[in-house]
MDTraj code that builds the backbone (N, CA, C; nanometers):
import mdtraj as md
import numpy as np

residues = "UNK UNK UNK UNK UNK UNK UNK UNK UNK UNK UNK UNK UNK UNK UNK UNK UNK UNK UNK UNK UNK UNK UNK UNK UNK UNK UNK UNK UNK UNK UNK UNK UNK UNK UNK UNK UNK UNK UNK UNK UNK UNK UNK UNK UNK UNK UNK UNK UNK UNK UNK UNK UNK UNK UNK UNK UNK UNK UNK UNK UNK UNK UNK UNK UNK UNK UNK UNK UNK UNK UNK UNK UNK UNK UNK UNK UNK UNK UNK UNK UNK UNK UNK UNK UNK UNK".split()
xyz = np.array([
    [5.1156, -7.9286, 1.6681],
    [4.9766, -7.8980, 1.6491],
    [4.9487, -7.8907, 1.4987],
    [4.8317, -7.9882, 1.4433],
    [4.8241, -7.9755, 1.3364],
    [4.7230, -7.8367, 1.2713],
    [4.6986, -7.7896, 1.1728],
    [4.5986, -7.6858, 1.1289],
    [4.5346, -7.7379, 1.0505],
    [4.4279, -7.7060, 1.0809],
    [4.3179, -7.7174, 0.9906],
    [4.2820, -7.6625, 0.8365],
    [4.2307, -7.7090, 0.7363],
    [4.2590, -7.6703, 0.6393],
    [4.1068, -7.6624, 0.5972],
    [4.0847, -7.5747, 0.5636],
    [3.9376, -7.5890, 0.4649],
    [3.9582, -7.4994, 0.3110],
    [3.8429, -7.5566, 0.2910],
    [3.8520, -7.5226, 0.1426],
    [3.8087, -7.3521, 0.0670],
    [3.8500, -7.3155, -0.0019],
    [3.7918, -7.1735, 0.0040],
    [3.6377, -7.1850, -0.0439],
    [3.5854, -7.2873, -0.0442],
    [3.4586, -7.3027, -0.1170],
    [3.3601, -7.2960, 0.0301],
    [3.3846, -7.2792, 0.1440],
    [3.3236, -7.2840, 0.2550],
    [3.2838, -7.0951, 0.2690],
    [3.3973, -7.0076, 0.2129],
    [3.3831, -6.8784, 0.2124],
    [3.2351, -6.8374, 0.1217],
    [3.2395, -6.8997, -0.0033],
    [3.1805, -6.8704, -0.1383],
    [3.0316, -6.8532, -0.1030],
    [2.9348, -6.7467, -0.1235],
    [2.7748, -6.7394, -0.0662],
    [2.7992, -6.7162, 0.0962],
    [2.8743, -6.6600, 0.1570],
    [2.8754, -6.5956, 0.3243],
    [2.8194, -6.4783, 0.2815],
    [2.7128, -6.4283, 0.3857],
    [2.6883, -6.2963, 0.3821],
    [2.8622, -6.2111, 0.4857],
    [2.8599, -6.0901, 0.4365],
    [2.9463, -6.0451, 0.4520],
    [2.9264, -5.9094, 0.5695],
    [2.9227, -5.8872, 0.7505],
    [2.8774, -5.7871, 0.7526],
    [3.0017, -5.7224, 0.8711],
    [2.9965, -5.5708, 0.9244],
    [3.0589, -5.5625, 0.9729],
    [3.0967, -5.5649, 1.1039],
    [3.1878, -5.5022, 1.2108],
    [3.1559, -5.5899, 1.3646],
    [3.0440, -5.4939, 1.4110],
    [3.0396, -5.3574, 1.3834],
    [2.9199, -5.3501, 1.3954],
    [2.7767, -5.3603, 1.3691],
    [2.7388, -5.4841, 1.2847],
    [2.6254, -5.5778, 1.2387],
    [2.5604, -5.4809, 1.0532],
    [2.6468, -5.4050, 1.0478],
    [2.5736, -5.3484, 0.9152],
    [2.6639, -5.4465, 0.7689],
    [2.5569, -5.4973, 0.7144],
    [2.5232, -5.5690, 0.5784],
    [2.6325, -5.4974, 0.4929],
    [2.7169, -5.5714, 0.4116],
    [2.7835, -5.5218, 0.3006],
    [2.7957, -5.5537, 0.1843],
    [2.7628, -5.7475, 0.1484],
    [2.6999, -5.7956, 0.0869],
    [2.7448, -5.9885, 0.0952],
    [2.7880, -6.0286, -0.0219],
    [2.7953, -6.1915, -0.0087],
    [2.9432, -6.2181, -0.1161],
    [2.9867, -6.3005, -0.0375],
    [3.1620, -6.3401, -0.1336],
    [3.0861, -6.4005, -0.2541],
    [3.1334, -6.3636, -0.3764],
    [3.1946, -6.4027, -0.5012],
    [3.2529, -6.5154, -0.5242],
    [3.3579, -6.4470, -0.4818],
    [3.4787, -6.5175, -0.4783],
    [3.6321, -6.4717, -0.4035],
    [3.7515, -6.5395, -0.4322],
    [3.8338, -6.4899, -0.3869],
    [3.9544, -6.4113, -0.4474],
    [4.0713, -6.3349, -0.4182],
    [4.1941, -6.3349, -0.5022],
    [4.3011, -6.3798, -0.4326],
    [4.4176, -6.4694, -0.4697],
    [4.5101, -6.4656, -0.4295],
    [4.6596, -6.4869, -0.4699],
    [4.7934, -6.4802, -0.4226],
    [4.8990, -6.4855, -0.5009],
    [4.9230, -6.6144, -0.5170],
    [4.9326, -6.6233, -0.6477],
    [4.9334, -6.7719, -0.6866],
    [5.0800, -6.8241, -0.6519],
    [5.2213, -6.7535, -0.6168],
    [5.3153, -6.8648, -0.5625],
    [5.3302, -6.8761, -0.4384],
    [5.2396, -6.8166, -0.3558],
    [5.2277, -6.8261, -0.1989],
    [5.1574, -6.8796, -0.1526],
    [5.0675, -6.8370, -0.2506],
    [4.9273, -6.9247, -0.1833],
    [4.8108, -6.7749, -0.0859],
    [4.9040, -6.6810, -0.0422],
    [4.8424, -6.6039, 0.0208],
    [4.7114, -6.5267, -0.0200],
    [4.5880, -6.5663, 0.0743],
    [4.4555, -6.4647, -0.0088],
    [4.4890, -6.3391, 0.0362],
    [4.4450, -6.2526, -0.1025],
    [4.4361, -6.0973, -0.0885],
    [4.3146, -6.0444, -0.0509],
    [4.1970, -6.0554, -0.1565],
    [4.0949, -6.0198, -0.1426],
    [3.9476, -6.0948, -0.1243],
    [3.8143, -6.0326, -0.0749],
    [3.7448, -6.1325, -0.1155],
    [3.6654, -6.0328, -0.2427],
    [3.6189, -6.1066, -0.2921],
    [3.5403, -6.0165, -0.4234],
    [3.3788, -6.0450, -0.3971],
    [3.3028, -5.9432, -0.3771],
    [3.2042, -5.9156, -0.2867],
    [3.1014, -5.9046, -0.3989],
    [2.9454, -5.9500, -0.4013],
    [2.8425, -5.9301, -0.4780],
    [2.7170, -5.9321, -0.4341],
    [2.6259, -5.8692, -0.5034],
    [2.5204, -5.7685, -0.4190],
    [2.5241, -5.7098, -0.2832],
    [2.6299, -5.6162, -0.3282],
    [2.6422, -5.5129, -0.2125],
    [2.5252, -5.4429, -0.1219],
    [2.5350, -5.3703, -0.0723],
    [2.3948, -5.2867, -0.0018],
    [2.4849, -5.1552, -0.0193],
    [2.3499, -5.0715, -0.0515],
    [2.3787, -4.9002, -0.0480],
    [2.4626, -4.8852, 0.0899],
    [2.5022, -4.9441, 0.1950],
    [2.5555, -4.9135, 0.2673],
    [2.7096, -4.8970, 0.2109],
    [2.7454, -4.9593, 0.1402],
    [2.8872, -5.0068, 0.0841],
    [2.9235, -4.8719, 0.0023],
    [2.8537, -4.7631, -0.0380],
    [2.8547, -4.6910, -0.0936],
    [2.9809, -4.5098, -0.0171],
    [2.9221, -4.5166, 0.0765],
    [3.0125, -4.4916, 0.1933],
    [3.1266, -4.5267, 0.2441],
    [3.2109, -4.6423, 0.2408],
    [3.3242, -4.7000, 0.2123],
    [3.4488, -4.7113, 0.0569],
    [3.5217, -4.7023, 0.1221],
    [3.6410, -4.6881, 0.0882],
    [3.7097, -4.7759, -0.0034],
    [3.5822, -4.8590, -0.0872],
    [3.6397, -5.0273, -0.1150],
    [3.6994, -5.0035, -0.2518],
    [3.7501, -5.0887, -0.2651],
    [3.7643, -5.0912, -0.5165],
    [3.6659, -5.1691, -0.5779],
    [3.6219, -5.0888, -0.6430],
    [3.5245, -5.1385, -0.7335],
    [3.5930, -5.2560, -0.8281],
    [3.4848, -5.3498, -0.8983],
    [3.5370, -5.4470, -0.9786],
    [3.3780, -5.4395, -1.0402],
    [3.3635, -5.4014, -1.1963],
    [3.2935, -5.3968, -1.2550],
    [3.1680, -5.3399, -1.2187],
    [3.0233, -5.3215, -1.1925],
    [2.9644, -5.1997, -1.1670],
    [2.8585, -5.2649, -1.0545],
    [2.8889, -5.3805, -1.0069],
    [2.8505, -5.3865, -0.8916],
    [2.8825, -5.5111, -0.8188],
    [3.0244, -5.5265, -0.7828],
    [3.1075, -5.6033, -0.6981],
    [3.2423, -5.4946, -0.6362],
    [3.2593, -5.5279, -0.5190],
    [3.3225, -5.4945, -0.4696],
    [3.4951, -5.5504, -0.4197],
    [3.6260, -5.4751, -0.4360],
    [3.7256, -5.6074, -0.3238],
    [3.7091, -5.5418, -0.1779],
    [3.7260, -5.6956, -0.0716],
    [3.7709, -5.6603, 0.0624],
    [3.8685, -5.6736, 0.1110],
    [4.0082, -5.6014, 0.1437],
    [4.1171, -5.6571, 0.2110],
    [4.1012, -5.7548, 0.2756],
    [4.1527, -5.9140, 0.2544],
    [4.1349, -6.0351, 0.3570],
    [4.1721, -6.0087, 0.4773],
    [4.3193, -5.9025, 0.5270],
    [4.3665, -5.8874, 0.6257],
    [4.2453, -5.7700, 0.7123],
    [4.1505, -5.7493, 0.6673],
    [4.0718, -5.6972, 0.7238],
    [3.9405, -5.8041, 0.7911],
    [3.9478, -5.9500, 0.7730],
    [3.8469, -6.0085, 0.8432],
    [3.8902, -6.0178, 1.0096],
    [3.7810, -6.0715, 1.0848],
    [3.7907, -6.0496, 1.2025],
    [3.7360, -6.2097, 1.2445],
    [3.6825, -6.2564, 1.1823],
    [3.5910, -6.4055, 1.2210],
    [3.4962, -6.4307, 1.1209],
    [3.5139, -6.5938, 1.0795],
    [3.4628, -6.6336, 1.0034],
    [3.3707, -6.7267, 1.0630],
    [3.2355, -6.7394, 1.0409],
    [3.1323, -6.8279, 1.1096],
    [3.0307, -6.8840, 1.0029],
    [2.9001, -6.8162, 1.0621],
    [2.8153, -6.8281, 0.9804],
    [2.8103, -6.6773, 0.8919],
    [2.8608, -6.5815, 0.9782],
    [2.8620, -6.4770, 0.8163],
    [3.0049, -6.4854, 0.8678],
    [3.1011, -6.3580, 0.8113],
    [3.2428, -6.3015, 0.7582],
    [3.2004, -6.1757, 0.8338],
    [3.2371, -6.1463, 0.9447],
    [3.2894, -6.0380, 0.9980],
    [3.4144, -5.9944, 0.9941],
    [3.4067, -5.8599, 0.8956],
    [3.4981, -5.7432, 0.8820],
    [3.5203, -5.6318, 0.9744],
    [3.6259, -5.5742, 0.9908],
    [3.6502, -5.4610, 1.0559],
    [3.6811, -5.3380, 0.9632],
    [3.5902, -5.2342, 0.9424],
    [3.5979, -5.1171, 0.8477],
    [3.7187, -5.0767, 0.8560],
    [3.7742, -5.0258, 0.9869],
    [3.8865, -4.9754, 1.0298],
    [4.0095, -4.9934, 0.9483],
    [4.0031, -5.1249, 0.8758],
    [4.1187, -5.1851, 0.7928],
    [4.1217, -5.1921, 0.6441],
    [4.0166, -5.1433, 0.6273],
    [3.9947, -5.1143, 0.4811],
    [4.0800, -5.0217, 0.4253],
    [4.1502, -5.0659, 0.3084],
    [4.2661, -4.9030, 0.3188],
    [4.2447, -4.9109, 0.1259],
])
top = md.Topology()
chain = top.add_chain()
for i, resn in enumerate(residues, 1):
    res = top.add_residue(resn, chain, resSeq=i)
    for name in ("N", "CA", "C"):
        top.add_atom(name, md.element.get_by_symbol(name[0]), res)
traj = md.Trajectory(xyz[None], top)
């Protein structure tokens, strides 16, 4: 079975929300280990005051990171699961 490959540029401008439908904001961009290849984070911009309440790391004074191992489905937005935010 072959896999599919897409580009991380398909992530880039997703609104970002969670499985229970609340807004968190839109990917940036991404981070990842450059000899694996493995993504870490997504780096999140124009957040919503909702994000304020969570547990995330800040990156400059208004972007956010998201654990990647915290997505749940990627579509037309990026559904996250809070639960995994650590």
């Amino acid at each position: 079975m072959q896999i599919e490959k897409n580009p991380y540029s398909i992530l880039i401008n997703k609104m970002i929300v969670t499985k229970e439908g609340k807004r968190i904001g839109f990917v940036r961009d991404v981070t990842f280990e450059t000899k694996s290849g493995e993504l870490i984070n997504l780096v999140v911009k124009d957040i919503t005051p909702y994000t304020r309440n969570l547990n995330l790391e800040k990156v400059g004074s208004n972007e956010l990171l998201i654990p990647y191992n915290s997505i749940i489905a990627i579509g037309d937005f990026i559904v996250v699961s809070e639960e995994d935010f650590i």
